[in-house]
C-alpha positions as CSV (number, residue, x, y, z in Angstrom):
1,X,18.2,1.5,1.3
2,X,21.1,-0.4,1.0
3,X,19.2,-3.8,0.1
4,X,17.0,-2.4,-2.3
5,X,17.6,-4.4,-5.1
6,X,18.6,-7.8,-3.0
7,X,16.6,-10.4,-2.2
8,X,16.1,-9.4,1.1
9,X,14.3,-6.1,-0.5
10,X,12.1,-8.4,-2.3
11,X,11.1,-10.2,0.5
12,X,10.5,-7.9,2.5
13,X,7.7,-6.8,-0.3
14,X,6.3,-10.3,-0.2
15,X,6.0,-10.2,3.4
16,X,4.2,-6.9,3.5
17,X,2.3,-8.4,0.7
18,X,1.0,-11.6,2.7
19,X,0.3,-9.2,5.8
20,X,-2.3,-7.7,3.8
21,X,-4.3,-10.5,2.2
22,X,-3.8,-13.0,4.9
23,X,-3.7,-11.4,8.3
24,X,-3.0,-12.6,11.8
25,X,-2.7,-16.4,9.9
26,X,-0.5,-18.9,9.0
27,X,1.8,-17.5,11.2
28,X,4.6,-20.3,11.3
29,X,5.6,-19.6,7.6
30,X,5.8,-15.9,7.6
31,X,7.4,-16.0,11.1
32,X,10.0,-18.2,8.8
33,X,9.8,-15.5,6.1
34,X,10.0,-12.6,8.7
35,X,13.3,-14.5,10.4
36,X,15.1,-15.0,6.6
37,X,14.2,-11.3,6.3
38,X,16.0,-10.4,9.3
39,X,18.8,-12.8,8.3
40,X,19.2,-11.0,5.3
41,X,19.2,-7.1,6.5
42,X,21.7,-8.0,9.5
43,X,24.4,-9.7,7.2
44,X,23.7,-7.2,4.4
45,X,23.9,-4.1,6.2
46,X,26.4,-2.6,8.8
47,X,25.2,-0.5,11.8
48,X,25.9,2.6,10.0
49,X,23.6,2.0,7.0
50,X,20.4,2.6,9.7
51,X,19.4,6.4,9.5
52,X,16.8,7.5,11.8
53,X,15.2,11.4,11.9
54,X,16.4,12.8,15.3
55,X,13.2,13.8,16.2
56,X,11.7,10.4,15.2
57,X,13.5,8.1,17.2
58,X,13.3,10.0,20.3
59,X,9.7,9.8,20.1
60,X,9.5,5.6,19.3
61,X,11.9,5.4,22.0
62,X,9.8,7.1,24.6
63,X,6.8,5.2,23.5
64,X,9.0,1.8,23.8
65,X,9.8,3.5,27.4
66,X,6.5,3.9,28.5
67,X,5.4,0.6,27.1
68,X,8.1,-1.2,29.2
69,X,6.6,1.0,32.0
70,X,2.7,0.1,31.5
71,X,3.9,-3.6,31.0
72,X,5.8,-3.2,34.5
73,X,2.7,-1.8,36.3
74,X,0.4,-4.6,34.9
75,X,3.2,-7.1,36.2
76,X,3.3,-5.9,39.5
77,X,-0.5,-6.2,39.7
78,X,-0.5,-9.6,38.5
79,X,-2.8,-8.6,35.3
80,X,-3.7,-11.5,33.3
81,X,-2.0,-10.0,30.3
82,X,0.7,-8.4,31.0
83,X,3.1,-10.6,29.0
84,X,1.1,-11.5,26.3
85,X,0.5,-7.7,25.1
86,X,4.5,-7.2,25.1
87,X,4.6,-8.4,21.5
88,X,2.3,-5.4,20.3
89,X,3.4,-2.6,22.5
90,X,7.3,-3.4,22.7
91,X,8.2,-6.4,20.2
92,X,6.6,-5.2,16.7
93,X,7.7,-1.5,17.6
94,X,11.0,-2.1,17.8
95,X,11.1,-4.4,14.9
96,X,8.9,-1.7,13.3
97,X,11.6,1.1,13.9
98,X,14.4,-1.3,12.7
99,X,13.6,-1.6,9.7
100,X,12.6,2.2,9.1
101,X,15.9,2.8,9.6
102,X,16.5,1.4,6.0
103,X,14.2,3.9,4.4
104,X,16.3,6.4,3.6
105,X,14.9,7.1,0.1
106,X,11.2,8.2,-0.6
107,X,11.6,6.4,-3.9
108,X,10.9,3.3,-1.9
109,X,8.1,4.5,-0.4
110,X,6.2,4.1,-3.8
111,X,6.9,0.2,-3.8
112,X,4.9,0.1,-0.9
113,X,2.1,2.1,-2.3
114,X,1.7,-0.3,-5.4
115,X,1.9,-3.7,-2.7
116,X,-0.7,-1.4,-0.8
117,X,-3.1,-1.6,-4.2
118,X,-2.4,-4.7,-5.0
119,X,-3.0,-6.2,-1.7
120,X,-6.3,-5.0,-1.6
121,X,-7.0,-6.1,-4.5
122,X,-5.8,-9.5,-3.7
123,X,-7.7,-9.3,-1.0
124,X,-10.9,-8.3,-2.6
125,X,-10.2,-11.1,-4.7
126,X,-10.1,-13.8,-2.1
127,X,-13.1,-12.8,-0.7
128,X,-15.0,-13.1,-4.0
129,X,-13.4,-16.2,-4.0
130,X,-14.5,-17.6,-0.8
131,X,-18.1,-16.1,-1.8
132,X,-18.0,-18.3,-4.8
133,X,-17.2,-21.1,-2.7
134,X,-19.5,-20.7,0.0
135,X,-22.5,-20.5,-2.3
136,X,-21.5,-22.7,-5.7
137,X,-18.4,-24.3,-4.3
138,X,-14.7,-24.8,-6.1
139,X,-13.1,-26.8,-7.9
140,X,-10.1,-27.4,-5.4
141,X,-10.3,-27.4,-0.8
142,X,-10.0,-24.5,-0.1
143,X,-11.6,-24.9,3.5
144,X,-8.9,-24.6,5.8
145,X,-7.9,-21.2,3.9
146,X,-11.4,-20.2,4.5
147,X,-11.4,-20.6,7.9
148,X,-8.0,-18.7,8.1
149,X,-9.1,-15.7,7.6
150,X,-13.0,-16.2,9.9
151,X,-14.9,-16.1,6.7
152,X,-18.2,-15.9,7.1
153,X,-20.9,-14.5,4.5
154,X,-25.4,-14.2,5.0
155,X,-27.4,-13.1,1.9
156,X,-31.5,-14.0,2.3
157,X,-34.5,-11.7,1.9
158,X,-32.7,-8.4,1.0
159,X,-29.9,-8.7,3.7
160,X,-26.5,-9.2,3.4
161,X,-23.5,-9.7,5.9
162,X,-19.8,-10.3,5.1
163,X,-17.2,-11.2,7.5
164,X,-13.2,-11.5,6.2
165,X,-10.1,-10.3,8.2
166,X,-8.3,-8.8,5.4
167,X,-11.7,-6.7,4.8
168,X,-9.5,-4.1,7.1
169,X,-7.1,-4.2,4.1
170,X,-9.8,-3.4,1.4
171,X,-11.1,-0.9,3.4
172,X,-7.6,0.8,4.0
173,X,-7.4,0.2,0.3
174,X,-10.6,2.5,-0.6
175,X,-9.5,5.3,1.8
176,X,-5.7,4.8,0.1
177,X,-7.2,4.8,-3.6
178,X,-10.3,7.4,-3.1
179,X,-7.1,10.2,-1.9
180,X,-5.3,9.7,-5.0
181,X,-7.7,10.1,-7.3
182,X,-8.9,13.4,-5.3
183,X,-5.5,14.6,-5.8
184,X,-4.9,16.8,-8.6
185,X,-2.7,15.1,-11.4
186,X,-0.1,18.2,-10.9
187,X,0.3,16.7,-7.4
188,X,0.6,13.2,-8.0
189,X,3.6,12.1,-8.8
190,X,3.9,8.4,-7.9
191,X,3.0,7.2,-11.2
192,X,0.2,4.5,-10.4
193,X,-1.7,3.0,-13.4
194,X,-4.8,5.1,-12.9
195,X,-7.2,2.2,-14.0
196,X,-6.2,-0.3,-12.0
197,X,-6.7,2.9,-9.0
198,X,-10.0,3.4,-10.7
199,X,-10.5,-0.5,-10.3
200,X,-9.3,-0.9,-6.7
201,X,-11.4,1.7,-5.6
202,X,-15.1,0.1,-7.4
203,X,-14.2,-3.0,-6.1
204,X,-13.3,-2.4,-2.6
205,X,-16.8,-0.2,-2.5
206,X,-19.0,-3.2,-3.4
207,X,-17.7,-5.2,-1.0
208,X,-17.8,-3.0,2.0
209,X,-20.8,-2.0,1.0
210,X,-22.3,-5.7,1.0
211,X,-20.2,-6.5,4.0
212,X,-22.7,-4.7,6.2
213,X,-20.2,-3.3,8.7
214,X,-22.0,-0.6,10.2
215,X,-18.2,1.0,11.0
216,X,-16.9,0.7,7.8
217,X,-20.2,2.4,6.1
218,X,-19.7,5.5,8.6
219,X,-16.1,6.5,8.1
220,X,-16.3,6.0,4.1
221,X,-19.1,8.5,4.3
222,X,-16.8,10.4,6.5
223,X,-13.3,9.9,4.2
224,X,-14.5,12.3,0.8
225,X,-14.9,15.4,3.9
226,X,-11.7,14.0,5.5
227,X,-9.8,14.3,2.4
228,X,-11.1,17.6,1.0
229,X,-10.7,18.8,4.9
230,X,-6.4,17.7,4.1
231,X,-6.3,19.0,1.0
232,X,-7.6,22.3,1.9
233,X,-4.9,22.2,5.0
234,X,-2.4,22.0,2.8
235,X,-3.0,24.5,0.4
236,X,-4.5,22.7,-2.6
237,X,-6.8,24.2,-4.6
238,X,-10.2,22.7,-4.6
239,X,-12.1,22.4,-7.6
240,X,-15.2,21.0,-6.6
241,X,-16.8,20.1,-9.9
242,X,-14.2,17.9,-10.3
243,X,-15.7,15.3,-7.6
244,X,-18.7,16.1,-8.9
245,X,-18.9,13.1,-11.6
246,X,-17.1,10.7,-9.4
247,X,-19.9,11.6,-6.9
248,X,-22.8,10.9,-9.2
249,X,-21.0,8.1,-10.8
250,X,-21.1,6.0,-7.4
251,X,-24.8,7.2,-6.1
252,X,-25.5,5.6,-9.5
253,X,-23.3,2.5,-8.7
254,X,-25.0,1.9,-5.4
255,X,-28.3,2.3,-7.0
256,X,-27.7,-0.3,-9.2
257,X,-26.3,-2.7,-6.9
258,X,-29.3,-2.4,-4.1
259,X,-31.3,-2.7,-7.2
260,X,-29.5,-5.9,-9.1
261,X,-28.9,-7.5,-5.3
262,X,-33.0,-6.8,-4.5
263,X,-31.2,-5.6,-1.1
264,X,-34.0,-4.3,1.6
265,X,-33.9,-0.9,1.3
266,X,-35.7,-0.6,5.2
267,X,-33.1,-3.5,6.3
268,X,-30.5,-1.2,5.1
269,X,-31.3,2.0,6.8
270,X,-32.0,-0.4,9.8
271,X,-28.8,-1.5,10.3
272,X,-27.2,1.8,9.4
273,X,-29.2,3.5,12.4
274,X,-28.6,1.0,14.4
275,X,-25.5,2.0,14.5
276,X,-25.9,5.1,17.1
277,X,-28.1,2.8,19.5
278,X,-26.5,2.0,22.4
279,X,-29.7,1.5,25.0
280,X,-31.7,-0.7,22.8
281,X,-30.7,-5.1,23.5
282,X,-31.9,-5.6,20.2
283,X,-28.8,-3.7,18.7
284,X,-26.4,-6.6,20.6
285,X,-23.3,-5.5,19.5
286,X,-23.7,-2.1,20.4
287,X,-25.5,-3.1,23.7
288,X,-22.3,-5.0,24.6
289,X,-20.1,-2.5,23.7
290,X,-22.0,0.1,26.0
291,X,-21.4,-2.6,28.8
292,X,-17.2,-2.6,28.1
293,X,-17.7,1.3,28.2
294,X,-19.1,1.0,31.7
295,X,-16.7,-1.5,33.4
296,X,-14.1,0.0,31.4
297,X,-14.5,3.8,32.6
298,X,-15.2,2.5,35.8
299,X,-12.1,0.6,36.0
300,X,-10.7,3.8,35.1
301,X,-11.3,5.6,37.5
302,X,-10.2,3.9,40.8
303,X,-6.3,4.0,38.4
304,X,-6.7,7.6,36.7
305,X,-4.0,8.3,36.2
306,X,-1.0,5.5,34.9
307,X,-3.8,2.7,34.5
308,X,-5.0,-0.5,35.7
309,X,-1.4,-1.8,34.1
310,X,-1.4,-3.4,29.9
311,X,-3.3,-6.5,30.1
312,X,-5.7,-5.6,33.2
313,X,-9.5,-6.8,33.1
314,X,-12.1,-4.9,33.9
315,X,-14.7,-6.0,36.5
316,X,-18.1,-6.8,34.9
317,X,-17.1,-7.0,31.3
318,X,-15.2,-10.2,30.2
319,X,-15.4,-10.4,25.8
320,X,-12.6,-13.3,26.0
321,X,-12.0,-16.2,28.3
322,X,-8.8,-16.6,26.3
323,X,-8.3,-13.3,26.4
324,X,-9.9,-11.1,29.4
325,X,-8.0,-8.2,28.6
326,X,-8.8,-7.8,25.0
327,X,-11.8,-4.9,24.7
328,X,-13.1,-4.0,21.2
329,X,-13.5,-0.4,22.9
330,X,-9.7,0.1,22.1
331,X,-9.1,3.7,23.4
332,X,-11.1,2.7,26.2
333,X,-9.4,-0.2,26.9
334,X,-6.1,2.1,26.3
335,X,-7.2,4.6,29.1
336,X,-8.0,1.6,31.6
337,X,-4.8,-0.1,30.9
338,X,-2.5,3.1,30.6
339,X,-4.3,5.9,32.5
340,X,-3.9,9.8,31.4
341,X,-0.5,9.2,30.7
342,X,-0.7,6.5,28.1
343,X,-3.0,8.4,26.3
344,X,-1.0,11.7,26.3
345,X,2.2,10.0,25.3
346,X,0.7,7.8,22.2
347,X,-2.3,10.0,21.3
348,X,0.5,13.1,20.6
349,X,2.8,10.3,19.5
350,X,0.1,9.8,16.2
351,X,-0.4,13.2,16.1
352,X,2.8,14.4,15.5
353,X,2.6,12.2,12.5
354,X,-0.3,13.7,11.1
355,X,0.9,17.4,11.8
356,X,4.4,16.1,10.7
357,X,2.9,15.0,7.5
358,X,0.7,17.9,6.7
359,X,3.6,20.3,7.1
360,X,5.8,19.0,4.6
361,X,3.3,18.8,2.3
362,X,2.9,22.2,2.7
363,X,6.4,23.1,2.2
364,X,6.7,20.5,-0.3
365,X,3.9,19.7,-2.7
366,X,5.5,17.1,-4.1
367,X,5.2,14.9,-1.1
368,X,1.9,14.9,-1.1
369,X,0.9,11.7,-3.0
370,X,3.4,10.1,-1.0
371,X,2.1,11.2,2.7
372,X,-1.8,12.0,2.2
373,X,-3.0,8.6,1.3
374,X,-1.1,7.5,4.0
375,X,-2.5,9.9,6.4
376,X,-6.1,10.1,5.4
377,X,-5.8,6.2,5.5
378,X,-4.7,6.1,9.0
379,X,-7.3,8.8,10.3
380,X,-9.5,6.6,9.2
381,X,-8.4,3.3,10.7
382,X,-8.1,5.0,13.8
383,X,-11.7,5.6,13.6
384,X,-12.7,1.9,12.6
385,X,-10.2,0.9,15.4
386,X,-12.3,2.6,18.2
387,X,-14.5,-0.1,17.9
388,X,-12.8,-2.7,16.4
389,X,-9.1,-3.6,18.0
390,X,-7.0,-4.0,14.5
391,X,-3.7,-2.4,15.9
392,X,-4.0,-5.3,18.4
393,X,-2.4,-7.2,16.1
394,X,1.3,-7.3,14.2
395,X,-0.5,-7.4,10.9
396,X,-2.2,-3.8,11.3
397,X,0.1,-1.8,12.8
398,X,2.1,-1.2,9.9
399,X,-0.7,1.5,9.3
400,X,0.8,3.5,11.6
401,X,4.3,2.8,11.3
402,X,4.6,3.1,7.4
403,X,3.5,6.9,7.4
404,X,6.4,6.8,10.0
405,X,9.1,4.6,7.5
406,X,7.7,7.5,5.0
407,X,8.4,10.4,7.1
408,X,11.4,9.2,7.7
409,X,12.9,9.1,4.6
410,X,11.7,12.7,3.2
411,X,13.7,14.0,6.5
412,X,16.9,12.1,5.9
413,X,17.0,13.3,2.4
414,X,16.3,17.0,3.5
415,X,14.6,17.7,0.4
416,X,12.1,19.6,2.2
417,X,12.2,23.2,0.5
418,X,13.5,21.9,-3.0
């Protein structure tokens, strides 16, 4: 990466910084930021400095393709969206794949996995912060930052409820963390300061355990069978007694914490079960969601096959009035805007990734730190993202496209079998 040690490197880590503890806001000054980075990279850089994986930028190209496609298809019907979706399905991919043509060294990579910790950390940290605030208050207005990122926090008679965009970035941040310290030291190699890992990852527990998001609970019970499930893929040997005391060590954690916090032990397994009810109007938010699935498979149906067209409503399920074509059912919503074929073309599109990842570390142990955080990370946010519509937005999709920026530069190097 030719601007690695510019300033335009360096603001590109404060920009990837500020996506993670301050997403989808203030987005007047990063747009500044994002144009000086761009200013930057273009008078920096000549046309031959970009190095793309041939394999990799025929398939973001065809995705692009196929965007432009779905985008035409929802024009043509006069979908209420249509235009306003090109920014996540054909704007931030391309400006996504322009600047992983830079990342031509995996070195770099590890920058990102440091911004990643300390992001969530950050994060965390603001959160605590606005906790403080909303229950003692601060010393200086910090209101308007507050309402920024939709804070909202409940805590009365053993039940607690957090609400914070960049929780998506702590929770990414658990995943990312709770993968490197399951990989044996032979395998790590990136070098992170393992207590501030060790840190990150208590931190980020509490508060998605307090945050009472039924989705985030799930999949971090799912992540340690996730992770052992990639390790043993990719031919690491497992040494179970080695999880063993970081196991116990948390069951104790949590006891303490439901203990210390006099958190409603019935209230707790109530709102954990009420996770998997879908018939009952008590459970609202899963009641509501069972009403997209209807209109939205529905919808589906009668356009099986290329979609209702990007930015379509479906009849008898309206979440938005600003926004009738935004679903927090996302594949849902993916396979009534896109039909088969959208689903085909993206779903292999994050699968090669996946397979691409787990077969160089296979050939290539020493990738592993690199790509399986990564990975496992992303699994995992697609499974929060069924739900819950983060790739939606600018400030998440970098989730998918750093694993890609990653793969990228191991394959330019072609230090594969070394």
């Amino acid at each position: 990466m030719i601007i690695n040690r510019s300033i335009g490197s360096k603001l590109i880590g404060v920009f990837f910084f500020l996506m993670l503890i301050l997403p989808a806001s203030f987005q007047v000054p990063r747009g500044i930021l994002l144009i000086l980075i761009l200013f930057f990279i273009i008078f920096n850089n000549k046309l031959s400095s970009f190095k793309y994986d041939k394999t990799l930028i025929i398939i973001g190209l065809i995705n692009i393709f196929f965007s432009v496609a779905f985008t035409l298809n929802g024009i043509a019907r006069s979908t209420p969206g249509a235009i306003s979706v090109t920014t996540v399905y054909i704007v931030w991919p391309i400006l996504y794949l322009y600047f992983i043509g830079l990342s031509d060294k995996i070195e770099n990579i590890a920058n990102f996995s440091k911004i990643i910790i300390l992001g969530g950390l950050a994060s965390a940290g603001l959160i605590i912060i606005f906790i403080f605030n909303n229950f003692f208050g601060f010393p200086i207005d910090i209101s308007y930052l507050v309402k920024s990122q939709d804070f909202g926090v409940f805590w009365e008679g053993g039940a607690t409820e957090l609400n914070s965009m960049n929780l998506a970035t702590v929770f990414y941040t658990f995943i990312f963390v709770l993968t490197l310290i399951c990989i044996p030291k032979d395998f790590n190699n990136l070098k992170l300061n393992k207590n501030l890992i060790r840190f990150a990852l208590v931190v980020s527990l509490f508060l998605l355990f307090v945050s009472a998001r039924r989705a985030f609970w799930v999949v971090c019970a799912l992540s340690p069978f996730i992770i052992l499930l990639l390790l043993k893929t990719i031919g690491i040997e497992l040494r179970l007694k080695r999880f063993l005391f970081p196991a116990l060590f948390f069951l104790i954690a949590t006891l303490a914490v439901v203990s210390y916090m006099t958190i409603d032990n019935d209230n707790l397994v109530a709102e954990f079960n009420s996770s998997f009810e879908f018939d009952n109007p008590d459970a609202e938010s899963n009641y509501l969601r069972k009403e997209q699935f209807n209109a939205l498979t529905s919808g589906w149906e009668d356009n099986w096959l290329i979609g209702a067209g990007l930015g379509a409503s479906a009849k008898g399920s309206i979440r938005d009035e600003n926004a009738t074509w935004a679903y927090e059912l996302s594949y849902n919503a993916l396979l009534f805007h896109t039909g088969l074929v959208g689903i085909i073309v993206y779903g292999s599109s994050v699968l090669w990734i996946i397979c691409q990842s787990i077969i160089i570390c296979r050939r290539n142990k020493y990738y592993i730190s690199y790509l399986l955080p990564q990975i496992t990370a992303l699994i995992c946010f697609l499974l929060v993202n069924a739900s819950n519509p983060y790739l939606s937005k600018f400030d998440y999709l970098w989730t998918i496209f750093l694993p890609l920026a990653t793969l990228n530069a191991i394959k330019i190097e072609g230090k594969l079998d070394k």
